[in-house]
C-alpha positions as CSV (number, residue, x, y, z in Angstrom):
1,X,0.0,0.0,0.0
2,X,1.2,3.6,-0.5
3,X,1.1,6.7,1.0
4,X,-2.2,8.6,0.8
5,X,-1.1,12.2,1.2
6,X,-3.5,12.8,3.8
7,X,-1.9,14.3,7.3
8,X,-3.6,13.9,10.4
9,X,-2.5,16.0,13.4
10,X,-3.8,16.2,16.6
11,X,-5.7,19.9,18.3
12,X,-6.4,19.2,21.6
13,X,-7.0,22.0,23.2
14,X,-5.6,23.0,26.6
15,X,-6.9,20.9,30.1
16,X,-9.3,22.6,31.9
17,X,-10.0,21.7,36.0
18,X,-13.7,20.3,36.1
19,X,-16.0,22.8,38.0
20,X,-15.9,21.6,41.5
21,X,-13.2,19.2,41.7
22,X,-10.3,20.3,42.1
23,X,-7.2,18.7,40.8
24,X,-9.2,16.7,38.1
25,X,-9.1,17.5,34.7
26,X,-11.3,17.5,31.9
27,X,-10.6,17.7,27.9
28,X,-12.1,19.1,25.1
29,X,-13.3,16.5,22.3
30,X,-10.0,15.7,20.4
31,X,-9.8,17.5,17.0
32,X,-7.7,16.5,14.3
33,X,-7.0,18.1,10.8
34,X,-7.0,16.1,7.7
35,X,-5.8,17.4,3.8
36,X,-9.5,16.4,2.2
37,X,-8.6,15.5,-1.4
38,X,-8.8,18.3,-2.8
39,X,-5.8,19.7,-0.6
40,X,-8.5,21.7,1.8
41,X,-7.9,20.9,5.3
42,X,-10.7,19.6,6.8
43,X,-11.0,19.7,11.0
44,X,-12.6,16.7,12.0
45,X,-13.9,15.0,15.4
46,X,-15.5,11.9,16.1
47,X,-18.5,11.7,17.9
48,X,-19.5,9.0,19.9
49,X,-22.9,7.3,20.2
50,X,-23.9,8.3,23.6
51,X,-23.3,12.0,22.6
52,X,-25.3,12.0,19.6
53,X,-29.1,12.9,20.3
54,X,-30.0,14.7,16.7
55,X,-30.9,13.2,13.3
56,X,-28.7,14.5,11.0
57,X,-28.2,13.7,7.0
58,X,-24.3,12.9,5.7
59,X,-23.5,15.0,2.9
60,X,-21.3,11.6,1.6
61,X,-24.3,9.5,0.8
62,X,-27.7,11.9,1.6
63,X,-28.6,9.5,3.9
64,X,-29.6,10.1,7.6
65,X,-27.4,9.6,10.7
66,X,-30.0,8.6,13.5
67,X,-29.6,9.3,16.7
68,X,-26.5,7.3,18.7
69,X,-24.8,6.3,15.8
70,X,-21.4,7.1,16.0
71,X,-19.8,9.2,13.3
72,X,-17.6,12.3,12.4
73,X,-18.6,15.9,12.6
74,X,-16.0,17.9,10.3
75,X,-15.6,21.4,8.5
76,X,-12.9,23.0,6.3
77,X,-10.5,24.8,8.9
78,X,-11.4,28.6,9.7
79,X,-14.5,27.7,8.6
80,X,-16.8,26.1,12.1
81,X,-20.0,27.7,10.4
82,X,-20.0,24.9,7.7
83,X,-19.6,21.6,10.0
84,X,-21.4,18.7,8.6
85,X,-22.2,15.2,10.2
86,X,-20.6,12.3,8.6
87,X,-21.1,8.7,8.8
88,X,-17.3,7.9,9.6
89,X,-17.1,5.4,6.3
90,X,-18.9,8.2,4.2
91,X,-15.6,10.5,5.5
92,X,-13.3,8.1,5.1
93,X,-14.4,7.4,1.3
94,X,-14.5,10.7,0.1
95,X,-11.9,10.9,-1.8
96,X,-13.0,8.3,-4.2
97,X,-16.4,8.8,-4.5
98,X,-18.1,11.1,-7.2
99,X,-20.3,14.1,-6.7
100,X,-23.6,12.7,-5.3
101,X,-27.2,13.2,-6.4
102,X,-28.9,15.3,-3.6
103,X,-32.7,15.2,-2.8
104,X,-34.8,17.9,-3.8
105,X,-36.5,20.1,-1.1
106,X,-39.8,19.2,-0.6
């Protein structure tokens, strides 16, 4: 197998002590930035089933991502305002899938 390209680097953000305990720690949701395919670098985080109470629909395949299913929440860096929900193989298949069909608003 080769070398994709892709670079992954971690951006976790500084500890914080969790309000009322003292000496305890807790920590932001890991980030990590990805080079997307077309050389954009895409922030990414995964999101686990427990957290995930919303119905959301992946941009990869236009199909939903129900409520505590695990998958990846990512935007294009400097750019939080367009985060999209992503099943995790939808994001890790970008790269060689073609533009997909969207639905129509109804």
């Amino acid at each position: 197998m080769g070398v994709s390209g892709k670079r992954r680097r971690p951006r976790n953000g500084p500890q914080e002590a969790a309000p009322g305990r003292s000496g305890s720690t807790t920590r932001p949701p890991a980030e990590f930035v990805d080079i997307g395919p077309d050389g954009v670098p895409w922030v990414f985080r995964r999101i686990t089933g427990s957290t995930s109470v919303k119905t959301y629909r992946c941009p990869g395949c236009d199909q939903e991502i129900r409520p505590a299913t695990p998958h990846i929440v990512a935007w294009p860096e400097g750019d939080v305002e367009s985060r999209r929900h992503w099943h995790t193989a939808c994001w890790h298949a970008r790269g060689r899938r073609g533009g997909q069909q969207r639905r129509r608003p109804v």
